[in-house]
N, C-alpha and C positions, 0 to 999 in steps of 0.2 A: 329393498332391505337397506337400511341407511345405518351406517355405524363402523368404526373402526376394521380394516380387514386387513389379515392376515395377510404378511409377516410387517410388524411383528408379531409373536406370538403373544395373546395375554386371554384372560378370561372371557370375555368379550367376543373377541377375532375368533375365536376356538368356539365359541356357542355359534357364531355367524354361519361360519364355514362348515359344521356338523349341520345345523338346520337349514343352510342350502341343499345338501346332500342329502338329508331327507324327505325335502318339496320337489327335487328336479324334475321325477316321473310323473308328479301333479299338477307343476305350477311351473311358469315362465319365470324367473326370478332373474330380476337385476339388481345390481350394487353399485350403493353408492358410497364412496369409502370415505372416511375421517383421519384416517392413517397420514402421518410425518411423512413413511415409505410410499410413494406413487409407484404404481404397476402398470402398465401398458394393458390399454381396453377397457379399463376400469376408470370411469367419473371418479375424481377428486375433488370436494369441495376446497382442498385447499391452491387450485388452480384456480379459481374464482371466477370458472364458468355456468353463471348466473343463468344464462340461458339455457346450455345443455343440465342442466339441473333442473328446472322446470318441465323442460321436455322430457327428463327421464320421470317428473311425475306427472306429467298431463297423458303419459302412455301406462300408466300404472293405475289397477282397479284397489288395490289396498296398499297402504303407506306403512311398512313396518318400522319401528326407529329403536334403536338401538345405543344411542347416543350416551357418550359419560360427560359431558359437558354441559353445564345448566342450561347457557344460551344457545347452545345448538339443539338441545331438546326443544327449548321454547320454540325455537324460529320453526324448527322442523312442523312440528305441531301447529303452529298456525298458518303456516304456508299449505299444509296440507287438508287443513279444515277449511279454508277460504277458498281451494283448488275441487271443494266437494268431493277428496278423497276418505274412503273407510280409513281410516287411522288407526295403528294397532300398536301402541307402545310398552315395550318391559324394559322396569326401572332394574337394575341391575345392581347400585347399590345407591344411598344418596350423599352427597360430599356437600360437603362445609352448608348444614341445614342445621345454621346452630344460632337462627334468630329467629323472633315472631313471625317479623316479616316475612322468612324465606321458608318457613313453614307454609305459610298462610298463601303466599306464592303459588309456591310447588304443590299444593295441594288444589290449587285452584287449577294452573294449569296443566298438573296431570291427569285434571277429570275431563279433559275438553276433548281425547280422543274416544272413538267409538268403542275402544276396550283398551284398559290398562291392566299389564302383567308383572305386579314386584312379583319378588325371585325368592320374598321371604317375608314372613308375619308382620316382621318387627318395623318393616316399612309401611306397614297399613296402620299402624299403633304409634308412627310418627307425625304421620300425614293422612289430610282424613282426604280418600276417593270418594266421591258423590255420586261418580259415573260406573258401566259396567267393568268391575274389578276382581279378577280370578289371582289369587296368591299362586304359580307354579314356579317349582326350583327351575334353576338355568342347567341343569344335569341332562348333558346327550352323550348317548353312548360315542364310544372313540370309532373311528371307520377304520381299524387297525391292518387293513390290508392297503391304505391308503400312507400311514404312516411312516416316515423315513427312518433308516436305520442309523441306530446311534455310533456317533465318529470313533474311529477305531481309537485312538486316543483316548478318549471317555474307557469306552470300553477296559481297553487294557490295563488302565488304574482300576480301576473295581475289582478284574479282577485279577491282579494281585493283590486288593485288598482283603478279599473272599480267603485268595489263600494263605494269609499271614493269621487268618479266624475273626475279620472284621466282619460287624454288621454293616450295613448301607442306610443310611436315610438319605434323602431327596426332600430338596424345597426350591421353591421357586419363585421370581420374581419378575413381572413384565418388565417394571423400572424398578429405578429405586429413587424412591418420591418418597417426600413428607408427610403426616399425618396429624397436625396439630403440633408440629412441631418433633415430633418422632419419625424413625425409619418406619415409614408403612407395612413393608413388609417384612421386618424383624431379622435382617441381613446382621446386627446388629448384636441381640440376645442369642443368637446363632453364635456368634464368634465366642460370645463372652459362657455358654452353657460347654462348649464344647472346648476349652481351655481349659473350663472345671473335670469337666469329663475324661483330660486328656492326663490331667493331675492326679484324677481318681484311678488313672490304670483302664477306664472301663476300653472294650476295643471296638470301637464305633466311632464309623471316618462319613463326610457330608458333601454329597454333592447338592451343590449350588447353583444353581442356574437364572441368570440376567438376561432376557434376550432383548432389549434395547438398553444401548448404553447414554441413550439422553437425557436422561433422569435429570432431578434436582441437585442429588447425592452425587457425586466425584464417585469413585467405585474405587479410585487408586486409594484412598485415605481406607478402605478395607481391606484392599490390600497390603498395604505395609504394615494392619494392624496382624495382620493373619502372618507376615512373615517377623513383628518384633515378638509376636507369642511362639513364634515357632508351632506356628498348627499347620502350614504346607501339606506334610505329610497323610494328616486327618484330615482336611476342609480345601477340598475344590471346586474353584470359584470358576464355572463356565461364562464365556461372557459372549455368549454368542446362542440362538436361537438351536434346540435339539427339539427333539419330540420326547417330551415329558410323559407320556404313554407310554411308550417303549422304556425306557427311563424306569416310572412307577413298577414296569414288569420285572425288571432286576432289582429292585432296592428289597431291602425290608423294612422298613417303615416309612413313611412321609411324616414331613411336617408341615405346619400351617400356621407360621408363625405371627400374626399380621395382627394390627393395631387397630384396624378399620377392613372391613369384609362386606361383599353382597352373601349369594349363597355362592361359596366356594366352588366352581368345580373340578380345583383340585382333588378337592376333599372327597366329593363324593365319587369320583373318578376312579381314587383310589381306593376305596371301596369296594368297588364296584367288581374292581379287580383282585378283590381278597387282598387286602392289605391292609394294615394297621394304620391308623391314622393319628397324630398329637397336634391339636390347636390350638390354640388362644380361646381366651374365652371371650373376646370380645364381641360378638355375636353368639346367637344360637347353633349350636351345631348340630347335623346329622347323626343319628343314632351309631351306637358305635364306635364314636368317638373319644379318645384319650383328652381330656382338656385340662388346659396351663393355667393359670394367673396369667394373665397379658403383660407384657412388659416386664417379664420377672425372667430372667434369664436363669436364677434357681432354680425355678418352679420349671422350667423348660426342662435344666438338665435333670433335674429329680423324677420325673415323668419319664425322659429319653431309660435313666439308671432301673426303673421298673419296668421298664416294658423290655427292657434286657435281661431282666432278672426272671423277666417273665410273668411278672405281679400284678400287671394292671392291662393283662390283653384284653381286646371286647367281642365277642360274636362279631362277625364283621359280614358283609353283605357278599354277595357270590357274581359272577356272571350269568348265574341261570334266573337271579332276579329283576334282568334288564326286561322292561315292560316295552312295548311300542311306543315310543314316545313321539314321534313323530304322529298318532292319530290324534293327539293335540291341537298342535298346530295346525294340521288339515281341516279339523272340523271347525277350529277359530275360524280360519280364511272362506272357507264353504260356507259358511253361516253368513258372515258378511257379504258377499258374494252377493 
């Protein structure tokens, strides 16, 4: 299993580490991680051990990749087709595929593995797969008896924000990276909806959470924006890695602010868990969803003010809807096998 691991925490790391936990009792499963953070016992490519990398695929019957970086997808993929490995790749979301050529690329060389998994339609309707190609969300249940519990600090702002008659939303952000020249992940029309929000009287306060702060973005410059608005009090900016599961369990709503998106599993996460959900519309979203104008910090707050008001809830999905999701993956790997 090749791709970014946890911590830090991000979409990605969070589907790895869920679908190692569901193959253990199946399958031998080794990692090979992408991660800035190096962890002990854990191959790094960014240690530049070219041989123990090999070796972790010359011992390996399928090559799963997981990669968000074009070049390390490609390399991955053809070191593992020329190694005579089953190659199993999920496109996760696609980044900067905004020329002929890098269509015509990524389309070529996402069909070279023995199965490619995008996470969502609109990626098969980008780039055309030739090879065998199954569309499944990146949506795995949480292993909640696995997850830590939120710092008592967190904690004790919420709640006394619960007791002053606040609602909660939660959003989140691995980084805070660029998106064509925008905040990716909407750290940004957060500040600016929830200013409006704070002007309107409405009483609905925001945890925030960054769990690396390497980003592109400076994180101070939204900070000082959050203390010349005087939103402190409403908008809490975590800057440090929690478990957004437990998190999602106390809020009442999530948000999904983001510019550019695979299939969320924020999104569907919170779901999952009976919770109200508001996106962007920047992608397709899962049933049940509240959705913004992208980039419209209006349109965010005008959505947050309905779904307070109560006007624009949706049926929203349960825990007793979580399928096996793991017989997926098993039968992928068996198959190939």
């Amino acid at each position: 299993m090749i791709g970014p691991i946890m911590p830090p925490a991000g979409g990605v790391s969070v589907h790895i580490e869920r679908l190692t936990h569901l193959l253990t009792n199946d399958f031998d499963v080794q990692l090979i991680d992408e991660s800035r953070v190096k962890k002990p016992g854990i191959l790094n490519i960014r240690n530049f051990n070219f041989f123990g990398y090999l070796k972790a695929l010359a011992k390996s019957d399928i090559v799963h990749i997981h990669s968000g970086t074009r070049s390390l997808k490609y390399a991955h993929i053809l070191i593992s087709r020329l190694m005579g490995k089953k190659t199993v790749l999920t496109i996760h979301f696609l980044k900067n595929c905004d020329t002929k050529l890098k269509v015509k690329m990524d389309g070529w060389m996402y069909s070279l593995p023995h199965l490619t998994i995008p996470v969502a339609k609109d990626i098969t309707e980008r780039i055309a797969l030739t090879n065998n190609a199954v569309v499944k969300d990146a949506f795995l249940p949480p292993v909640l008896e696995t997850e830590p519990p939120i710092p008592e600090e967190l904690v004790n702002w919420m709640a006394s924000k619960k007791a002053a008659g606040y609602q909660i939303a939660v959003a989140n952000a691995w980084r805070l990276d660029h998106y064509k020249g925008k905040d990716r992940y909407g750290l940004d029309i957060c500040i600016a909806a929830f200013d409006r929000l704070k002007k309107e009287g409405k009483k609905v306060c925001l945890v925030y959470v960054v769990s690396d702060l390497g980003g592109e973005i400076d994180i101070k410059i939204y900070e000082d924006q959050i203390a010349t608005l005087g939103l402190s009090e409403v908008l809490y900016l975590r800057k440090k890695q929690v478990s957004f599961v437990n998190l999602v369990r106390q809020a009442d709503v999530v948000l999904r602010p983001t510019n550019a998106d695979g299939d969320a599993l924020t999104v569907r996460e919170a779901l999952i868990l009976g919770k109200s959900v508001i996106a962007s519309d920047a992608v397709p979203r899962p049933a049940g969803s509240i959705i913004f104008k992208n980039r419209d910090a209006d349109s965010l707050a005008e959505m947050i003010s309905g779904y307070l008001a109560g006007q624009n809830r949706e049926v929203r999905a349960n825990a007793g809807a979580v399928a096996d999701y793991g017989k997926f993956y098993k039968e992928v790997y068996s198959n190939l096998s």
